[in-house]
N, C-alpha and C positions, 0 to 999 in steps of 0.2 A: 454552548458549542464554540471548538475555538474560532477566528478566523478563517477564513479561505482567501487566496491567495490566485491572482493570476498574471504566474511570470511566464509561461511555459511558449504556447504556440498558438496560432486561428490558423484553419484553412477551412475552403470548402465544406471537406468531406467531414471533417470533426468535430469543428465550429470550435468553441472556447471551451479551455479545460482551464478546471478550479481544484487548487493545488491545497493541501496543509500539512507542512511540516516535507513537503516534498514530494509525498504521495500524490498520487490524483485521486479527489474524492468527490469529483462528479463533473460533465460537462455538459453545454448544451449542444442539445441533436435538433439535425435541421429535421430528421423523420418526423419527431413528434413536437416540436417545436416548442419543449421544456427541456428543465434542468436536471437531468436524469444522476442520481445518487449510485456512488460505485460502491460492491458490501466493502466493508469496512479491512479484509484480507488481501482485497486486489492493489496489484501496484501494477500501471501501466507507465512508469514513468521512465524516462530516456533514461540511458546514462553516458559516461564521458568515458573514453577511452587514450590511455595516455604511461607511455614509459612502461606500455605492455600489464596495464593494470585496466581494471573495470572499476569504475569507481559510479554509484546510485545513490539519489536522496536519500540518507535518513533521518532518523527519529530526530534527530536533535540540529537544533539553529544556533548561528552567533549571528550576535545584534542583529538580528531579524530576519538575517536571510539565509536559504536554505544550504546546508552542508556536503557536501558530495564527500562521500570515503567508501572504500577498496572493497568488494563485497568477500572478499575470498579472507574466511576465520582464520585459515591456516596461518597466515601470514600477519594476525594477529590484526583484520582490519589497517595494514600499515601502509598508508598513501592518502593522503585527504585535502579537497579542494577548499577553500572558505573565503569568505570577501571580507578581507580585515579594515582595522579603524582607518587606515587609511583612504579606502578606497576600489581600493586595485586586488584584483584576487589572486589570493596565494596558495599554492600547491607544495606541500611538507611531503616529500619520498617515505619518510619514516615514522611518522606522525598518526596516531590513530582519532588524536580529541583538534578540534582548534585552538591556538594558542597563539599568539603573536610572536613572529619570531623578531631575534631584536640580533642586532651586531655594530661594533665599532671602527676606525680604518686605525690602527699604531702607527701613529708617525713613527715611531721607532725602528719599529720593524718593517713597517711600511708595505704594510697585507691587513687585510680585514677580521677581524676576530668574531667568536660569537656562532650564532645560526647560520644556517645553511638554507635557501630555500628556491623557488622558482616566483617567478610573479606577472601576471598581465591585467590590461585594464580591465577586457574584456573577456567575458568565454562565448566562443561558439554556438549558433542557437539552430541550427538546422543541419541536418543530414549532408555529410562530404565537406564540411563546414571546417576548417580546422587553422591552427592558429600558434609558435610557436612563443615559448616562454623564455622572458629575460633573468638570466644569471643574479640573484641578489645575495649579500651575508658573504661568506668564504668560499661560497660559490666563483665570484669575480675573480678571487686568486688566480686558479686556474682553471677554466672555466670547463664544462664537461661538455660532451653534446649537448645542446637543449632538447627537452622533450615534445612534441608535438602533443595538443591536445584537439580530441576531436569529438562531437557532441553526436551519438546516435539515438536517431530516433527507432524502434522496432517495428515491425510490420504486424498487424494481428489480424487473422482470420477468423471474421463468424462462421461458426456452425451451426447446424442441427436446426432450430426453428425455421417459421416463415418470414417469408419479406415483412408479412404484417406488421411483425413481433419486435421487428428492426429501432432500436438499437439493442434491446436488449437480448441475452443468452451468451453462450459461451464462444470464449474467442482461443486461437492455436495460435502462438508465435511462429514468426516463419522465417525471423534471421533475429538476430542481433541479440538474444536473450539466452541468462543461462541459467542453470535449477529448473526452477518449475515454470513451464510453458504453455499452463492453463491456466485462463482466467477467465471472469464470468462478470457482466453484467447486467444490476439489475437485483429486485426480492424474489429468493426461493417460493416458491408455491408449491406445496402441497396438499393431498385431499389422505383423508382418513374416512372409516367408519362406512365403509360402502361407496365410497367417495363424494356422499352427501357432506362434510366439512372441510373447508379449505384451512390452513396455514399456510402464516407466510412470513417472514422477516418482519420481527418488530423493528420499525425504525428508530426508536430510542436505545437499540442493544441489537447488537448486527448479528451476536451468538443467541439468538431466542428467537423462538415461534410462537405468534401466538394466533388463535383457531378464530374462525366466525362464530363459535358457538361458548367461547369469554376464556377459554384455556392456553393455559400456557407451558412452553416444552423449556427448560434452560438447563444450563450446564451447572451442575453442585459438586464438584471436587472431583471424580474420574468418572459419573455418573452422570446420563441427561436425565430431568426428570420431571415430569409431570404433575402438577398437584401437590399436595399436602406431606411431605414424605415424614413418615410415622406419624402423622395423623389420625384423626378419629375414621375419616373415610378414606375409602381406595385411593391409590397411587397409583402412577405406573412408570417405569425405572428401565434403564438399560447402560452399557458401555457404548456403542456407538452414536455418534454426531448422526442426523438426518442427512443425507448424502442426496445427490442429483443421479450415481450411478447405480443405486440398489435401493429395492425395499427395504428398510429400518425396524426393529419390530421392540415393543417397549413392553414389559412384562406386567400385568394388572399385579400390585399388592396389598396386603392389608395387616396391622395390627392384630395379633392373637396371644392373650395374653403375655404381653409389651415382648413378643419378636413380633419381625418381618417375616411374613411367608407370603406364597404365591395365592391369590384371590383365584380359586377354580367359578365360581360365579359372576366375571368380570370379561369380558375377551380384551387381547391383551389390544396396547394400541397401534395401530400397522401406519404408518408414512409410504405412500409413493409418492414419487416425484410428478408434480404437473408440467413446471415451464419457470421459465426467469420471466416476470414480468415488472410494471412499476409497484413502488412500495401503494399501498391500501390508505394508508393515511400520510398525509404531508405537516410539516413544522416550518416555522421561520426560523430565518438563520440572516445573521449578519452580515453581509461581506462588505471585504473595505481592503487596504494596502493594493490597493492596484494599480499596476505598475507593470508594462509592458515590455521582455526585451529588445531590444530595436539593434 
């Protein structure tokens, strides 16, 4: 598992979040007073707001540290924060990868050639926090307004379970986010079969269930599925994900002379939802790079 990382924030109410790759992928809660694992889909992570762009970790790091770019495709990802060899973190208006920008001064001409960029020591680490950026590259020429960058943190609301239950179940953004403003966490539970079986998030694969009773639900190419598919014994197969919002229902099948049809002596397999709780089994994990912003 890769590293985990924690640059982000401590308070109170949250405690420490453990970052990778940018994401938050787990913190600790004073509720239950462990390391609670976030599924692998959720990103609860700030982002920075600057020159009228939104820019949020992602996937990808230069020399170690996390990369902030523009979340809006249209515009082709173009706007990206990065903390170059130097130092000092540099913001590229038009930029979608990290790159070092490079530029000359011509005594001749006597103007700066080359790249264009913004550049500060520091960024922002807390909500109303903000901080403006010095002119570097051809930028100096003639210098443009600078852009202000400022770091927001989001607000999220628990829903729906008990105080019990706390930290885990699903949360509603209530400012500062855009797309999708549901997040959740915590392992899926669900019961089958009268609801005498539970499933619930494998922790080794965040898109698989698997049962108290040794079964396993995973996704095969547009298909979730169950067991042996065209196997000697029953299968059971469907197009939908196991959802938190509806019953799922997964179709009993079986091999008859080498096709697929539907097992009439099988009932198919039904998923409800029980509750987001802790994952069922635990793993060790490494952590290290840590490193606090101050």
């Amino acid at each position: 598992m890769p590293y985990l990382t924690f640059p982000t924030k401590k308070d109170t109410a949250t405690g420490l979040l453990a970052q990778q790759n940018g994401m938050l992928r787990a913190f600790f809660s004073s509720y239950v007073n462990q390391w609670v694992i976030v599924d692998g889909s959720t990103n609860f992570s700030p982002s920075i707001e600057i020159d009228g762009k939104t820019l949020q970790p992602c996937h990808i790091t230069y020399l170690g540290e996390t990369v902030w770019r523009n979340v809006d495709s249209g515009s082709g990802y173009q706007g990206i924060i990065f903390k170059s060899a130097s130092g000092a973190w540099v913001y590229r208006p038009s930029e979608s990868l990290p790159e070092e920008p490079s530029a000359y001064y011509d005594i001749v001409d006597e103007e700066w050639k080359g790249d264009a960029w913004w550049e500060q020591s520091t960024l922002p680490t807390m909500t109303a926090t903000t901080c403006s950026l010095a002119p570097k590259g051809t930028y100096i020429n003639d210098p443009p307004t600078a852009p202000t960058c400022a770091m927001v943190w989001p607000r999220w609301q628990r829903l729906g379970q008990q105080v019990s239950t706390a930290p885990y179940g699903e949360y509603l953004a209530r400012d500062g986010v855009s797309g999708r403003t549901m997040r959740h966490v915590g392992a899926q539970y669900y019961t089958s079969d009268a609801r005498t079986v539970t499933w619930t998030t494998d922790p080794a694969h965040y898109r698989r269930l698997v049962s108290t009773d040794g079964r396993s639900l995973r996704p095969i190419g547009s298909l979730w599925v169950c067991g042996d598919r065209y196997g000697a014994t029953t299968w059971w197969e469907g197009e939908d994900a196991p959802s938190p919002d509806e019953k799922t229902t997964y179709a009993a099948k079986k091999m008859v002379d080498g096709v697929a049809v539907d097992d009439p002596d099988t009932l198919d397999l039904e998923l409800s939802f029980k509750e987001f709780g802790p994952l069922a089994r635990k793993a060790k994990v490494a952590m290290a790079e840590v490193a606090l912003w101050r």
